[in-house]
C-alpha positions in Angstrom: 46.7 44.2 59.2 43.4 46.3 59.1 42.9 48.7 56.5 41.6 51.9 57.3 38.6 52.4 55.3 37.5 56.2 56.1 36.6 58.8 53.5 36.6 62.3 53.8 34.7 64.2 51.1 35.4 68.1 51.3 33.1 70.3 48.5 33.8 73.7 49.7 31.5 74.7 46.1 28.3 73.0 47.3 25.9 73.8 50.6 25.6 71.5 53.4 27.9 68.8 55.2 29.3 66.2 53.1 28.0 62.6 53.5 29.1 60.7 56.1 30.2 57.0 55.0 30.3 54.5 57.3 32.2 50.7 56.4 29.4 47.9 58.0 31.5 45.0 56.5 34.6 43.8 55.0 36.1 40.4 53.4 39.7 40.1 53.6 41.1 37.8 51.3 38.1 37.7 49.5 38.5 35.1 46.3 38.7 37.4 43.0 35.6 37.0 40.7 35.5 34.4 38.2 36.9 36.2 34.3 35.0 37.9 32.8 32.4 38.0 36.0 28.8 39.7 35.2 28.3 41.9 38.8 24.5 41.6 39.7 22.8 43.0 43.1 19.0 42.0 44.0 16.8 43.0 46.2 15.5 39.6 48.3 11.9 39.7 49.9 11.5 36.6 52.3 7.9 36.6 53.2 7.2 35.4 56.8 8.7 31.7 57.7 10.0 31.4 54.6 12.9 28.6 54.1 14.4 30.5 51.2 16.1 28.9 48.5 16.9 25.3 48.5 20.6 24.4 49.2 22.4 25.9 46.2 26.1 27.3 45.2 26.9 30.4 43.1 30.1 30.5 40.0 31.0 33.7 42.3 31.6 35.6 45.6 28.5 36.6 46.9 28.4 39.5 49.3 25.0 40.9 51.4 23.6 43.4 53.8 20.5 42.7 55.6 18.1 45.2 55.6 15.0 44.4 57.7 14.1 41.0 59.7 16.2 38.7 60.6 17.3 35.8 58.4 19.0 32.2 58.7 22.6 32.0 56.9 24.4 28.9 57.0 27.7 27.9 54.6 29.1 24.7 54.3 31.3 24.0 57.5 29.8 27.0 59.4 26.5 26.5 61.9 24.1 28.5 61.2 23.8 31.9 62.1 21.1 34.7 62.3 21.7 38.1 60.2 20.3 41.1 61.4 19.2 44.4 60.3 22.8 46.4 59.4 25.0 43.4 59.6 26.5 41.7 56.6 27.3 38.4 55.3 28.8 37.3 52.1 30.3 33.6 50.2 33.3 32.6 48.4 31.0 31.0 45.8 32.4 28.4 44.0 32.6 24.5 45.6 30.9 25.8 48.7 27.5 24.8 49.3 24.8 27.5 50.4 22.1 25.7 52.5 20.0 28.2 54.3 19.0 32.0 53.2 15.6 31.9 55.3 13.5 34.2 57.2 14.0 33.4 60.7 10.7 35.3 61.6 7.7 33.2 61.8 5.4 36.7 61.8 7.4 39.4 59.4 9.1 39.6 55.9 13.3 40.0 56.2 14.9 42.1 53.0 18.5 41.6 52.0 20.9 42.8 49.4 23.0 41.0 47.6 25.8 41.6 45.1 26.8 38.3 43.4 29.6 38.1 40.9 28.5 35.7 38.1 30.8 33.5 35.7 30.0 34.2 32.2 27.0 31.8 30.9 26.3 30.6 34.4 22.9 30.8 36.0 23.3 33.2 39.4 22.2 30.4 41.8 22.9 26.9 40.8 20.7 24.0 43.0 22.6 21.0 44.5 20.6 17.4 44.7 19.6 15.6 47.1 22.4 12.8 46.3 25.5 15.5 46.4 23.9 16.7 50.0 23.8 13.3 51.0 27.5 12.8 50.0 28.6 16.0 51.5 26.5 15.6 54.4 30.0 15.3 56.4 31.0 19.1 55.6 28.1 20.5 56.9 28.1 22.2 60.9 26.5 20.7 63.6 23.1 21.5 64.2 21.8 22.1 67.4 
């Protein structure tokens, strides 16, 4: 079943066309955000070759738009895969482990947005260890 997500704003009172809106991603069946969620969007700036954050997990969905570059965006249980300029990625948040958010240029910064839905009192991007990637190391893709 596919939504149709198209807007039509008429203002016959003001001058010139109305905006033009254009849907560049979706999530169906998107997990809800935790209670109480805090909504936060940030601007990312991954200088060039950067590896990004460490492996990590957010409380909440987590849901981005690439803006420049290129970068490297890998789940657990999904290879990794490269996010360009207009396309969109996003996480359930929760259990899942995060392991790559890096610029996959070696000679220019990537930009992304992001729009993470925080639990209440938890930190927006929580690290894993060494020992629970170890012990998860079956749930994570193949890597070529």
């Amino acid at each position: 079943m596919k939504t149709d997500h198209t807007h039509h704003l008429d203002n016959p009172d003001k001058s010139g066309p109305p905006p033009k809106l254009d849907v560049v991603g979706t999530v169906p069946g998107a997990p809800p955000a935790p209670e109480g969620a805090e909504a936060m969007t940030i601007l990312v700036t991954l200088p060039p070759n950067s590896p990004g954050a460490p492996p990590h997990r957010h409380s909440g969905p987590a849901y981005g738009y690439v803006i420049k570059g290129a970068v490297n965006f890998e789940l657990e249980g999904d290879p990794v895969r490269v996010v360009r300029p207009g396309e969109t990625f996003w996480e359930p948040g929760g259990d899942v482990i995060h392991y790559q958010d890096g610029n996959h240029l070696a000679d220019e910064e990537s930009q992304f947005v992001v729009t993470m839905f925080c639990a209440p009192g938890q930190p927006m991007l929580i690290p894993v260890s060494p020992e629970e990637l170890e012990a998860r190391r079956d749930r994570r893709a193949p890597r070529s």
